[in-house]
PyMOL Python script that loads the backbone (N, CA, C, O; Angstrom):
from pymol import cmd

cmd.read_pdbstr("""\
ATOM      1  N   UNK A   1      67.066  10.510  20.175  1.00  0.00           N
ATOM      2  CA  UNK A   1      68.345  10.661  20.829  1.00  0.00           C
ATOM      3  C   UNK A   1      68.442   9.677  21.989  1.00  0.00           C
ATOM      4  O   UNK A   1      67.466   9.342  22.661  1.00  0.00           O
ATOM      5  N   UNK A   2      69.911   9.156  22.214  1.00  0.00           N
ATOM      6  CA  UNK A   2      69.643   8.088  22.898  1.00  0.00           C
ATOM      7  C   UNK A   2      70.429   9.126  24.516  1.00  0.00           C
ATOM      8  O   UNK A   2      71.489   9.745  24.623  1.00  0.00           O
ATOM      9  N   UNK A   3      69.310   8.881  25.490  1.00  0.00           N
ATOM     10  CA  UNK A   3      70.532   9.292  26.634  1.00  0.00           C
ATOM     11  C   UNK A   3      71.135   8.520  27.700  1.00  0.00           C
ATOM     12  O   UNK A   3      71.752   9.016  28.643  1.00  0.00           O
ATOM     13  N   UNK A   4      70.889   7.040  27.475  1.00  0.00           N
ATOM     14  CA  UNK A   4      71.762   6.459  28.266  1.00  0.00           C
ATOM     15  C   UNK A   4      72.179   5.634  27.059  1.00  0.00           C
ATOM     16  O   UNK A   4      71.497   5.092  26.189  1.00  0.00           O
ATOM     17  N   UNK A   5      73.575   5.697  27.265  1.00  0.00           N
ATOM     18  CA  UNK A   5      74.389   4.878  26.005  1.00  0.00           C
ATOM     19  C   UNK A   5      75.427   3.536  26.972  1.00  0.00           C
ATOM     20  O   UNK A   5      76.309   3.899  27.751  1.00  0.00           O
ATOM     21  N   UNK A   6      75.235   2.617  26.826  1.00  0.00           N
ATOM     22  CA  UNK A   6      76.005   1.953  27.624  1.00  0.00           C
ATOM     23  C   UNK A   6      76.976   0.300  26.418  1.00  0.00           C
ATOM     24  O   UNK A   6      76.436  -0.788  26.221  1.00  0.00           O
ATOM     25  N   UNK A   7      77.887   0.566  26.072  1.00  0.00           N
ATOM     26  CA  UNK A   7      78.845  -0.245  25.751  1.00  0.00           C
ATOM     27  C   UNK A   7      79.608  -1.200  25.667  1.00  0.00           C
ATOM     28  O   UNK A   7      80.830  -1.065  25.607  1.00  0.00           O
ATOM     29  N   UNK A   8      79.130  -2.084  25.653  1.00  0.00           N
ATOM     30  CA  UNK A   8      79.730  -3.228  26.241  1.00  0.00           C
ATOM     31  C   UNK A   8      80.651  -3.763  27.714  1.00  0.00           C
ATOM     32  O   UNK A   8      81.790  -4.151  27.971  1.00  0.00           O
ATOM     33  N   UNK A   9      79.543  -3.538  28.339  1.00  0.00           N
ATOM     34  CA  UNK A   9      79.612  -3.894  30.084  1.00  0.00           C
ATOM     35  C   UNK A   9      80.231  -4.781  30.501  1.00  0.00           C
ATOM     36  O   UNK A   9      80.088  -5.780  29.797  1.00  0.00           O
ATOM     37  N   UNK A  10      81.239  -5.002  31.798  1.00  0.00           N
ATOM     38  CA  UNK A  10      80.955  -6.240  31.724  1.00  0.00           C
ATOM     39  C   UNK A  10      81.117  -6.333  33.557  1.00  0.00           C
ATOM     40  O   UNK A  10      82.218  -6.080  34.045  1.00  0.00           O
ATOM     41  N   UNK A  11      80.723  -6.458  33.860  1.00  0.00           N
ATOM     42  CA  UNK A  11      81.347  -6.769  35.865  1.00  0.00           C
ATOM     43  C   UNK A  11      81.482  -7.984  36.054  1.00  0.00           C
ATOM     44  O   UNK A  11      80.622  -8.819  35.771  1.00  0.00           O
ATOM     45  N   UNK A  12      82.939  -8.301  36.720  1.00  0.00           N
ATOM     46  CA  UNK A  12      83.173  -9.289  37.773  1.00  0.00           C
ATOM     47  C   UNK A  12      83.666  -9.074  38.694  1.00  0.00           C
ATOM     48  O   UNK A  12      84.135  -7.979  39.003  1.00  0.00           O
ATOM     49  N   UNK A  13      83.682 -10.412  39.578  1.00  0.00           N
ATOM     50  CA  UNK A  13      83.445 -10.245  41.102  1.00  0.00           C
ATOM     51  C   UNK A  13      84.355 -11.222  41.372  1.00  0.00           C
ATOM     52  O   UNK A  13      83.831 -12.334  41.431  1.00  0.00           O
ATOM     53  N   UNK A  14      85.736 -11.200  41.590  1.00  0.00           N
ATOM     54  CA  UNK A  14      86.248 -12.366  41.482  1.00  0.00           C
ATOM     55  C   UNK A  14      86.150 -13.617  39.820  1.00  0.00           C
ATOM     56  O   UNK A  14      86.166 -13.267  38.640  1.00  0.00           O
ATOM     57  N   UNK A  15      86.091 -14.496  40.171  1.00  0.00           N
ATOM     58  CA  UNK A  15      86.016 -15.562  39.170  1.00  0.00           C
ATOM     59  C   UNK A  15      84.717 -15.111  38.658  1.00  0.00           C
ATOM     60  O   UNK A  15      84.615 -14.947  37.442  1.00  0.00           O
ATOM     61  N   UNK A  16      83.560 -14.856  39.535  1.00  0.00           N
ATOM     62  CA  UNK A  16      82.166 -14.989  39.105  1.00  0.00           C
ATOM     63  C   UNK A  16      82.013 -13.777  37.432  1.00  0.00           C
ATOM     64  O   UNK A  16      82.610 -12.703  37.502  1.00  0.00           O
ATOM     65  N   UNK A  17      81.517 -13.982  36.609  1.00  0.00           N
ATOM     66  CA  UNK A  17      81.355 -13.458  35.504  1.00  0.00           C
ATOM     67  C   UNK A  17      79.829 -12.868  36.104  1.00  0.00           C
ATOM     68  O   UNK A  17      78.927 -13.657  36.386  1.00  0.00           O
ATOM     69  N   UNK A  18      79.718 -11.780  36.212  1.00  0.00           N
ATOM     70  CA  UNK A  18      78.285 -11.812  36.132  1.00  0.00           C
ATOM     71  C   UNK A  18      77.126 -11.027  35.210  1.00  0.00           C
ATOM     72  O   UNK A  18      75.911 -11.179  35.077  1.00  0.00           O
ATOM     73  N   UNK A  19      78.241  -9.997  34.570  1.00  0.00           N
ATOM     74  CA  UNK A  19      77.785  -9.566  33.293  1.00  0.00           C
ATOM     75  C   UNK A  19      78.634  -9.283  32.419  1.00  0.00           C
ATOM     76  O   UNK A  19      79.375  -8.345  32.710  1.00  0.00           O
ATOM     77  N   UNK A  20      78.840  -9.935  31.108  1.00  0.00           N
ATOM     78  CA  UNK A  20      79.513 -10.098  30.042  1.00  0.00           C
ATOM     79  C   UNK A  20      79.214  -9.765  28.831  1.00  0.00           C
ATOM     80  O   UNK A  20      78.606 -10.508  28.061  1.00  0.00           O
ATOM     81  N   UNK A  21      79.748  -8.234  28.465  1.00  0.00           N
ATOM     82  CA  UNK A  21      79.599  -7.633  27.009  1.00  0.00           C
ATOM     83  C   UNK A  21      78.106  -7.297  26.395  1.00  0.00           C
ATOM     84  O   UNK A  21      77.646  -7.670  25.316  1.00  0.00           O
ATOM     85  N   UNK A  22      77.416  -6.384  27.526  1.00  0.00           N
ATOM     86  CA  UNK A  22      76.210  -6.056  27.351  1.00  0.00           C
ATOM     87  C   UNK A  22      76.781  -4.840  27.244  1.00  0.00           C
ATOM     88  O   UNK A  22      77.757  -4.259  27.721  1.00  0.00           O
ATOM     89  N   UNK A  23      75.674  -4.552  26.285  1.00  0.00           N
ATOM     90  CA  UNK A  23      75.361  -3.218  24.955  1.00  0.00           C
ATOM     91  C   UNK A  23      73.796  -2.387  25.220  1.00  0.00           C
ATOM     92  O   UNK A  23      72.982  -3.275  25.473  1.00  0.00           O
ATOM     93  N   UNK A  24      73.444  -1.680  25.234  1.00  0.00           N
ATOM     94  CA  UNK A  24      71.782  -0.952  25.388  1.00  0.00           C
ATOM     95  C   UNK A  24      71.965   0.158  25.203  1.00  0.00           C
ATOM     96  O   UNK A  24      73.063   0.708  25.287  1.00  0.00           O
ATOM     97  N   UNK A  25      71.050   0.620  24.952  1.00  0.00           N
ATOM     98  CA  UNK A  25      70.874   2.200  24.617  1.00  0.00           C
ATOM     99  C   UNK A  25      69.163   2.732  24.956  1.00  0.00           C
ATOM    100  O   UNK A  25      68.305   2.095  24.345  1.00  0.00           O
ATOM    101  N   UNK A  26      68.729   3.731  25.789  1.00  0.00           N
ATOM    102  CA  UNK A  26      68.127   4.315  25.856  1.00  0.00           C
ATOM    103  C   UNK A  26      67.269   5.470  25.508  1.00  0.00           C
ATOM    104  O   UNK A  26      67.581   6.241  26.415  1.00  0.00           O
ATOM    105  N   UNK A  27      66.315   6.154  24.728  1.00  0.00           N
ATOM    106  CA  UNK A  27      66.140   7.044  24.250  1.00  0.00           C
ATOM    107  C   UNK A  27      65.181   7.929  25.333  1.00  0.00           C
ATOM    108  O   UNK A  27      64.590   7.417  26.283  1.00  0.00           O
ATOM    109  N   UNK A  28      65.160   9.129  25.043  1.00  0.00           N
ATOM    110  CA  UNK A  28      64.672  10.169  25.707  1.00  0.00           C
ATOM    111  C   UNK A  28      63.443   9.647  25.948  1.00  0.00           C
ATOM    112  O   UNK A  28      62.797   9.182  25.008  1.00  0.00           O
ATOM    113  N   UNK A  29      62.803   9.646  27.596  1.00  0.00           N
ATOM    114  CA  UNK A  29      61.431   9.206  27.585  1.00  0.00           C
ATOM    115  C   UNK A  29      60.555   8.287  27.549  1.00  0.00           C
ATOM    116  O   UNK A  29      59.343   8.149  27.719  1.00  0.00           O
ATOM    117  N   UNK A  30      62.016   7.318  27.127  1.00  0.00           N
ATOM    118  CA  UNK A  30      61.372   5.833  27.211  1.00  0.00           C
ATOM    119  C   UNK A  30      61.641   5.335  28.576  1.00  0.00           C
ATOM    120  O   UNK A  30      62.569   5.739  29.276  1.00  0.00           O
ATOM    121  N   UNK A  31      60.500   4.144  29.027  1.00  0.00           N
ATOM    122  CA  UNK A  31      60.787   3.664  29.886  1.00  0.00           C
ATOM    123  C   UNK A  31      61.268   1.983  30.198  1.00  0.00           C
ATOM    124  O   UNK A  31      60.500   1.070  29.896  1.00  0.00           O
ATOM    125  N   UNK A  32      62.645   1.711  30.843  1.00  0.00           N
ATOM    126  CA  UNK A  32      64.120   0.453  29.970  1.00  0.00           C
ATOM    127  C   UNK A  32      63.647  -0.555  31.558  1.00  0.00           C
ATOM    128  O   UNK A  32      63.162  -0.085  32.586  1.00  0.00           O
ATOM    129  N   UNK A  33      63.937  -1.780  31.322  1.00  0.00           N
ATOM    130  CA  UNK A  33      64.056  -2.541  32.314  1.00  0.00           C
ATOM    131  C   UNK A  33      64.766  -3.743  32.254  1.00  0.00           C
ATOM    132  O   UNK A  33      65.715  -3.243  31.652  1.00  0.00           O
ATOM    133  N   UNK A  34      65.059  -4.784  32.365  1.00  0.00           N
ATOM    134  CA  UNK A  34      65.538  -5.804  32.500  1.00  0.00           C
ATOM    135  C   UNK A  34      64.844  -6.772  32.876  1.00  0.00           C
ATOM    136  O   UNK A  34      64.939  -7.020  34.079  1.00  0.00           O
ATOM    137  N   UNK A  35      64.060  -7.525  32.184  1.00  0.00           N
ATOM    138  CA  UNK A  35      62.939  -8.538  32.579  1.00  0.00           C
ATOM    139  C   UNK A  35      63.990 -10.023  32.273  1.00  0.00           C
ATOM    140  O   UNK A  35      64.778 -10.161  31.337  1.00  0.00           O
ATOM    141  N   UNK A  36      63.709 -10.960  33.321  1.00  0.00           N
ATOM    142  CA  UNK A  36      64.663 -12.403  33.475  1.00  0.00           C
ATOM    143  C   UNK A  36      64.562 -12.929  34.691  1.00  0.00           C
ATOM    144  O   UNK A  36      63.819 -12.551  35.597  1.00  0.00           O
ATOM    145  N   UNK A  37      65.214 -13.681  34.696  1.00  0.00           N
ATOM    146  CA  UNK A  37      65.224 -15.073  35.189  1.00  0.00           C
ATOM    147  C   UNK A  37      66.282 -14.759  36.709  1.00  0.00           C
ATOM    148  O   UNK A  37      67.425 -14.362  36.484  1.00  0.00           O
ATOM    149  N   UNK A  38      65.882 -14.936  38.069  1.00  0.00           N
ATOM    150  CA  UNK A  38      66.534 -14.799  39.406  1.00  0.00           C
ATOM    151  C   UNK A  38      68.370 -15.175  38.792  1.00  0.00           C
ATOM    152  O   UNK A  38      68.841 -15.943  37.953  1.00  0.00           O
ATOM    153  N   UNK A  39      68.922 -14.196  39.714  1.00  0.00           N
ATOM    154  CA  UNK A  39      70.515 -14.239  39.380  1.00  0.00           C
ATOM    155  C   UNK A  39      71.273 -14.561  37.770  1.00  0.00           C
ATOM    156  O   UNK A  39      72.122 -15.357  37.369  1.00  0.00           O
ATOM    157  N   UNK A  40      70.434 -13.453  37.135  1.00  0.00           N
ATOM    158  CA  UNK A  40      70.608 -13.346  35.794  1.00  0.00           C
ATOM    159  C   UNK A  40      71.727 -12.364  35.749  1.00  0.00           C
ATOM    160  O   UNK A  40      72.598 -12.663  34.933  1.00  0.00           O
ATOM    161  N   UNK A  41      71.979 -10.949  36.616  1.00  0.00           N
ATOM    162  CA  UNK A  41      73.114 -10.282  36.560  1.00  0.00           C
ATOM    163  C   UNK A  41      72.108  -8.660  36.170  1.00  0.00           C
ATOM    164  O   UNK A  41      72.474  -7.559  35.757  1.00  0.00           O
ATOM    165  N   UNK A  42      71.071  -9.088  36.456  1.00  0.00           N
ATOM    166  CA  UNK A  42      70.031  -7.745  36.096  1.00  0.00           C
ATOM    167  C   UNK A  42      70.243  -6.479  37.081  1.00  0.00           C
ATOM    168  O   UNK A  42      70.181  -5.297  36.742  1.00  0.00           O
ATOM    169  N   UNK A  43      70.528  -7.029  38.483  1.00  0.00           N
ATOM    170  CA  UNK A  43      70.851  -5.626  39.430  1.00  0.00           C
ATOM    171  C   UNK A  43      72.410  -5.042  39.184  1.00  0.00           C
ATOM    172  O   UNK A  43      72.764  -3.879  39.382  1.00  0.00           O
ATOM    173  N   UNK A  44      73.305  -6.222  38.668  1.00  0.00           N
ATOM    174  CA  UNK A  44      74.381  -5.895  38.479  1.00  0.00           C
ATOM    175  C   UNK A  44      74.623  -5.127  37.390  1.00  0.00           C
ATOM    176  O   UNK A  44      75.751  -4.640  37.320  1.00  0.00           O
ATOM    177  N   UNK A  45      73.618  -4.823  36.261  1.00  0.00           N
ATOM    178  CA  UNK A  45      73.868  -4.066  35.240  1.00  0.00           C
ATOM    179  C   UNK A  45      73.023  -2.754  35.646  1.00  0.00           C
ATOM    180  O   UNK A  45      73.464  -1.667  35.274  1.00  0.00           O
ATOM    181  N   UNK A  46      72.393  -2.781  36.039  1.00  0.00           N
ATOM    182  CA  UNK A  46      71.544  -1.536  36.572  1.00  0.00           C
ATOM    183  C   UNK A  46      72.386  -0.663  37.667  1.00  0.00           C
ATOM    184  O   UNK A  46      72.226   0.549  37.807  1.00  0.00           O
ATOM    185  N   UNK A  47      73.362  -1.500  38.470  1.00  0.00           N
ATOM    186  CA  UNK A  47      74.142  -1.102  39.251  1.00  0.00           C
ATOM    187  C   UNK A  47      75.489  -0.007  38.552  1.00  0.00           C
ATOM    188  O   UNK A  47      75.942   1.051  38.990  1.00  0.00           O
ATOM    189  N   UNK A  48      75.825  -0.772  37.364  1.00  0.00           N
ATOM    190  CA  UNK A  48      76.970  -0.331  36.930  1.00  0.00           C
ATOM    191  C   UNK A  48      76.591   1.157  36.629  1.00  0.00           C
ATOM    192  O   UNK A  48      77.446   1.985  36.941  1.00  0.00           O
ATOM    193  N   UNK A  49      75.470   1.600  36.084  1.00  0.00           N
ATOM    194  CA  UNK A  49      74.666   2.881  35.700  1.00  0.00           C
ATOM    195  C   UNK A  49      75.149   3.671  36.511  1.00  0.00           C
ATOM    196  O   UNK A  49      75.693   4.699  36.109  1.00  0.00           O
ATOM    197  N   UNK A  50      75.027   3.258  38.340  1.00  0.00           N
ATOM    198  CA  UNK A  50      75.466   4.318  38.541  1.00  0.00           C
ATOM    199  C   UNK A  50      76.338   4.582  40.140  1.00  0.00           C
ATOM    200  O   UNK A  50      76.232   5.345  41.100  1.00  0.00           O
ATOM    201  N   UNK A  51      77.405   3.201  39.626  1.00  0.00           N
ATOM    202  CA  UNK A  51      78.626   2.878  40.388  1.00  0.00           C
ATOM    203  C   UNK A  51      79.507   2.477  40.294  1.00  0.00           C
ATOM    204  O   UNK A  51      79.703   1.371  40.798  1.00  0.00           O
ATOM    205  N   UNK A  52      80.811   3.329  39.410  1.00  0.00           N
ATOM    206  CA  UNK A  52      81.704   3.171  38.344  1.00  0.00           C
ATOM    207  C   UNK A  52      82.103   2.162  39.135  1.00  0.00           C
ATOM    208  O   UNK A  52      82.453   1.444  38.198  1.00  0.00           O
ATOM    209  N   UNK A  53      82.374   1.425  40.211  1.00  0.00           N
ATOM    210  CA  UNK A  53      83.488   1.005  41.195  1.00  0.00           C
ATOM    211  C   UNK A  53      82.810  -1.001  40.639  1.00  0.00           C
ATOM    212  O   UNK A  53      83.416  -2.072  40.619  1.00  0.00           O
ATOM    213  N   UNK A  54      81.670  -0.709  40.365  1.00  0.00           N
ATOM    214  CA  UNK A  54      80.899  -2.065  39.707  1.00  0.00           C
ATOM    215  C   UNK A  54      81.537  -2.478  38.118  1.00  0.00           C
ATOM    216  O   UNK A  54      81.890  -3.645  37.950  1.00  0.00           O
ATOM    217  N   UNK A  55      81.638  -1.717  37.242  1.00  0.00           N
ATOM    218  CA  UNK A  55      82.186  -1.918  36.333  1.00  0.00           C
ATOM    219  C   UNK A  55      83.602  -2.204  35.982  1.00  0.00           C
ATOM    220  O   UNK A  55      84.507  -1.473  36.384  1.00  0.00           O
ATOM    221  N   UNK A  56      83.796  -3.162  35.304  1.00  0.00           N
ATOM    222  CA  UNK A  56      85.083  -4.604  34.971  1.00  0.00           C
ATOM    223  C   UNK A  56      85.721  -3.484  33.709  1.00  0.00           C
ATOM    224  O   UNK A  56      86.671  -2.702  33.692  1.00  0.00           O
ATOM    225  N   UNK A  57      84.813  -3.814  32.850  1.00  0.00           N
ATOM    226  CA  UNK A  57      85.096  -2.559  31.421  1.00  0.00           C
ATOM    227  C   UNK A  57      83.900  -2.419  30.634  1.00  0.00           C
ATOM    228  O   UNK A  57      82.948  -3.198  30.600  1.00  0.00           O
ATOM    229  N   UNK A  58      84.016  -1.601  30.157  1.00  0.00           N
ATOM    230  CA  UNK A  58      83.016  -0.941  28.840  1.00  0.00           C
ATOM    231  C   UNK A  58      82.910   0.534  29.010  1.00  0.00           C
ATOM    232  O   UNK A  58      83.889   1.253  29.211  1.00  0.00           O
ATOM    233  N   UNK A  59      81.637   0.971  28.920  1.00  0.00           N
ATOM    234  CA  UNK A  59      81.822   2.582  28.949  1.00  0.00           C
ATOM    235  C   UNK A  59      79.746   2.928  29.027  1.00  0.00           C
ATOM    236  O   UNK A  59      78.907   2.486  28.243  1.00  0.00           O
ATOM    237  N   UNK A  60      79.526   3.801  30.205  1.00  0.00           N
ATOM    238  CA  UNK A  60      78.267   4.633  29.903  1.00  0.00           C
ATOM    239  C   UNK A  60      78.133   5.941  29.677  1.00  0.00           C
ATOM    240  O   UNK A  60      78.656   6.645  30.540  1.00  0.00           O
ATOM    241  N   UNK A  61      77.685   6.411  28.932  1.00  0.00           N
ATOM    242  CA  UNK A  61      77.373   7.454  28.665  1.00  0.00           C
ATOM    243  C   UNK A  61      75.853   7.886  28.989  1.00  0.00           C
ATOM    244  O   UNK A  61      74.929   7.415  28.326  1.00  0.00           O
ATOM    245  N   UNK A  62      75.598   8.955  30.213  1.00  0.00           N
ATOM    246  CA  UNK A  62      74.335   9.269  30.678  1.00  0.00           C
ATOM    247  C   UNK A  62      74.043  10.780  30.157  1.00  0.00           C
ATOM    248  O   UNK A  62      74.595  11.704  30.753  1.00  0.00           O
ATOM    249  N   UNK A  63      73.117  11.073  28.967  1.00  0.00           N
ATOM    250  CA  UNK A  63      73.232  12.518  29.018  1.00  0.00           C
ATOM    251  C   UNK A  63      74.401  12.851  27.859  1.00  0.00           C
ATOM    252  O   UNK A  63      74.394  14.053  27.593  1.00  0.00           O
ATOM    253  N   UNK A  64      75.133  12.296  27.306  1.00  0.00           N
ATOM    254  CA  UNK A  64      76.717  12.980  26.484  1.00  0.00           C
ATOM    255  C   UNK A  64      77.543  13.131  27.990  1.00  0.00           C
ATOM    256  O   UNK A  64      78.309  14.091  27.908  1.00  0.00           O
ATOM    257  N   UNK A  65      77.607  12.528  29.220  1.00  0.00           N
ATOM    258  CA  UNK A  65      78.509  12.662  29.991  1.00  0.00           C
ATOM    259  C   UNK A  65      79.114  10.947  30.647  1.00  0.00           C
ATOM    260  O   UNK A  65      78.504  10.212  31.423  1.00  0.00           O
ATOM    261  N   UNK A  66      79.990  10.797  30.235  1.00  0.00           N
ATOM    262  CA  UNK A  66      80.979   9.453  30.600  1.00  0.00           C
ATOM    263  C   UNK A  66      80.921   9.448  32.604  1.00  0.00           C
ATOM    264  O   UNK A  66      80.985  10.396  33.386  1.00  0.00           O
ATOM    265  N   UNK A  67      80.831   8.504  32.764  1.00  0.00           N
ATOM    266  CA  UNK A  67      80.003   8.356  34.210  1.00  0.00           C
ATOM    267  C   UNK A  67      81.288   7.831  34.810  1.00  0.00           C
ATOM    268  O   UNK A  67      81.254   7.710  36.034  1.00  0.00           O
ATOM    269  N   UNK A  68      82.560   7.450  34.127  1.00  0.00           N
ATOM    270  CA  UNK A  68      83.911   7.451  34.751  1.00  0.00           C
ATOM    271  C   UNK A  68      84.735   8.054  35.041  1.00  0.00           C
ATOM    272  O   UNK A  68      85.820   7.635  35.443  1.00  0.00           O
ATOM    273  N   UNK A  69      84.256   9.696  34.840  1.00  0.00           N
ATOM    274  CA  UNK A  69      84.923  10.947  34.354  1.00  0.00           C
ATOM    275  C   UNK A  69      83.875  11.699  35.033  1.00  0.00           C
ATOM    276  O   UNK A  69      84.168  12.592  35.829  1.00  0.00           O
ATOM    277  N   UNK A  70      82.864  11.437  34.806  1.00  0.00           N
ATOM    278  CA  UNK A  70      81.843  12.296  35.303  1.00  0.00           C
ATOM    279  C   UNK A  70      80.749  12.059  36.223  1.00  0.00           C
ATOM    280  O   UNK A  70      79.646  12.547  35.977  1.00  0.00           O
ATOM    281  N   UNK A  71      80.965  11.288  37.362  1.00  0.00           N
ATOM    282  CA  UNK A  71      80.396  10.395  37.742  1.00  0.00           C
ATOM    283  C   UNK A  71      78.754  10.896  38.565  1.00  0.00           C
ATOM    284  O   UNK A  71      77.727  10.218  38.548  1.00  0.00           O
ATOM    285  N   UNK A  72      78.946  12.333  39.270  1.00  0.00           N
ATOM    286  CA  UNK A  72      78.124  12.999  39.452  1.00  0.00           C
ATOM    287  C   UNK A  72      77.090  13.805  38.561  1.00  0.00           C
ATOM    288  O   UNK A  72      75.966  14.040  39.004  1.00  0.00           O
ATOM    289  N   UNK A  73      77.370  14.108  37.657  1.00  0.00           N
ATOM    290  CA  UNK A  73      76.932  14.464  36.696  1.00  0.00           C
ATOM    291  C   UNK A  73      75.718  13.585  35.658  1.00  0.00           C
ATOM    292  O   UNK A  73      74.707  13.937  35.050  1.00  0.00           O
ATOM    293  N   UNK A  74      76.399  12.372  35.835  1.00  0.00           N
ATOM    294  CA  UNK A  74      75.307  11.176  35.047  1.00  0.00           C
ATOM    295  C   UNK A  74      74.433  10.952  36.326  1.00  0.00           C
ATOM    296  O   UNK A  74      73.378  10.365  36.087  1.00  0.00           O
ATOM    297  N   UNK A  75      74.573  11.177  37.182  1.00  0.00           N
ATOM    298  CA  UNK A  75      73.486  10.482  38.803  1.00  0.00           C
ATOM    299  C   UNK A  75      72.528  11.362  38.541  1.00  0.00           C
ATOM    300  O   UNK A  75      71.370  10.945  38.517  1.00  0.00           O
ATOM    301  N   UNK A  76      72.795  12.747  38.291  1.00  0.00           N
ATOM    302  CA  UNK A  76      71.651  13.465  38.353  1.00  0.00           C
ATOM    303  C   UNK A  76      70.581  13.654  37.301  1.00  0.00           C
ATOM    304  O   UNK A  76      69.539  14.245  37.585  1.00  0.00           O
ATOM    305  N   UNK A  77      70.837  13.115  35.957  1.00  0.00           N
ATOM    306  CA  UNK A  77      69.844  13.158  34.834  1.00  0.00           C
ATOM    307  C   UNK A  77      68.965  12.087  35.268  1.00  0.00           C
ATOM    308  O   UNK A  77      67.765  12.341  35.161  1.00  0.00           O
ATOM    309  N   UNK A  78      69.215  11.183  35.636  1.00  0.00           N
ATOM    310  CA  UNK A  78      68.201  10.117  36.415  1.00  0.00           C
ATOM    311  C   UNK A  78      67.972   9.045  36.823  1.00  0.00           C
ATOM    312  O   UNK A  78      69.001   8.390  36.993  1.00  0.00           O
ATOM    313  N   UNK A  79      66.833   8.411  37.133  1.00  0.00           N
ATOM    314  CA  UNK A  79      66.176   7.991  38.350  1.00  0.00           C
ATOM    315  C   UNK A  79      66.241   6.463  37.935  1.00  0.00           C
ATOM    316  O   UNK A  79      65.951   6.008  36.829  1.00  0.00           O
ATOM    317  N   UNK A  80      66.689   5.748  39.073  1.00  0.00           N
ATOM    318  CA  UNK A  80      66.524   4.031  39.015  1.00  0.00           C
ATOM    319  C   UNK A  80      65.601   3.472  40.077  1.00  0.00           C
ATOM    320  O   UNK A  80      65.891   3.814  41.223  1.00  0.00           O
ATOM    321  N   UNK A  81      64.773   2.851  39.963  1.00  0.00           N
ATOM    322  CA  UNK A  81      63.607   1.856  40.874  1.00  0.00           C
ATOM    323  C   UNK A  81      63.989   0.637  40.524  1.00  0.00           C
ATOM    324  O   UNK A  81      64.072   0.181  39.384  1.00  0.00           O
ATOM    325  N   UNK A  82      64.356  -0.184  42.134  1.00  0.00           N
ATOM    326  CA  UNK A  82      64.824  -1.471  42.306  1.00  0.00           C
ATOM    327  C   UNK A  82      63.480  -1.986  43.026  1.00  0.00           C
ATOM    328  O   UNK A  82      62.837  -1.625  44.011  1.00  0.00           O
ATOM    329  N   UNK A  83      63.385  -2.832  42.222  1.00  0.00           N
ATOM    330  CA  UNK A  83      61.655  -3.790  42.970  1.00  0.00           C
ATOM    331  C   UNK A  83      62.239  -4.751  43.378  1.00  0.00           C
ATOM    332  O   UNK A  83      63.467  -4.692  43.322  1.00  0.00           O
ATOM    333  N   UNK A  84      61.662  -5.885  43.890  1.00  0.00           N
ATOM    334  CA  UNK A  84      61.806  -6.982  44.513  1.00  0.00           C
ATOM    335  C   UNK A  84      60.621  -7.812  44.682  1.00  0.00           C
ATOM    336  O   UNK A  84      60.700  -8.887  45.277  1.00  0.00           O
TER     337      UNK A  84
END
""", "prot")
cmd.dss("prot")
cmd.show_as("cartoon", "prot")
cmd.util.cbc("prot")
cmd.orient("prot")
């Protein structure tokens, strides 16, 4: 079962494109990351997870709960670690 479902993403910031028509899916228990290259758009997709106000269009689903509709509800199934 997948519980983070995320749909073709996309955030911009002005002109800047910085993530464009990303798709992923998560399953119970696994552990997801984003491995790349400096100002690839990797915090910006990790961001959208779980700050509707980041997202341009697409759709996440955390749990079977839409995080644009339900925005509290997807925060609490879980946990993001930002390294540096």
């Amino acid at each position: 079962m997948k519980v983070i479902k995320a749909n073709s993403l996309a955030g911009n910031f002005g002109r800047l494109v910085a993530v464009d028509c990303t798709s992923f899916g998560v399953r119970e228990e696994e552990v997801f990351g984003f491995p790349g290259a400096n100002e690839a758009g990797k915090m910006i997709a990790m961001t959208m997870l779980t700050m509707v106000p980041s997202l341009t269009s697409g759709s996440v689903m955390v749990w079977g709960h839409d995080i644009a509709r339900e925005k509290r509800q997807g925060q609490r199934t879980y946990k993001c670690c930002y390294g540096g």
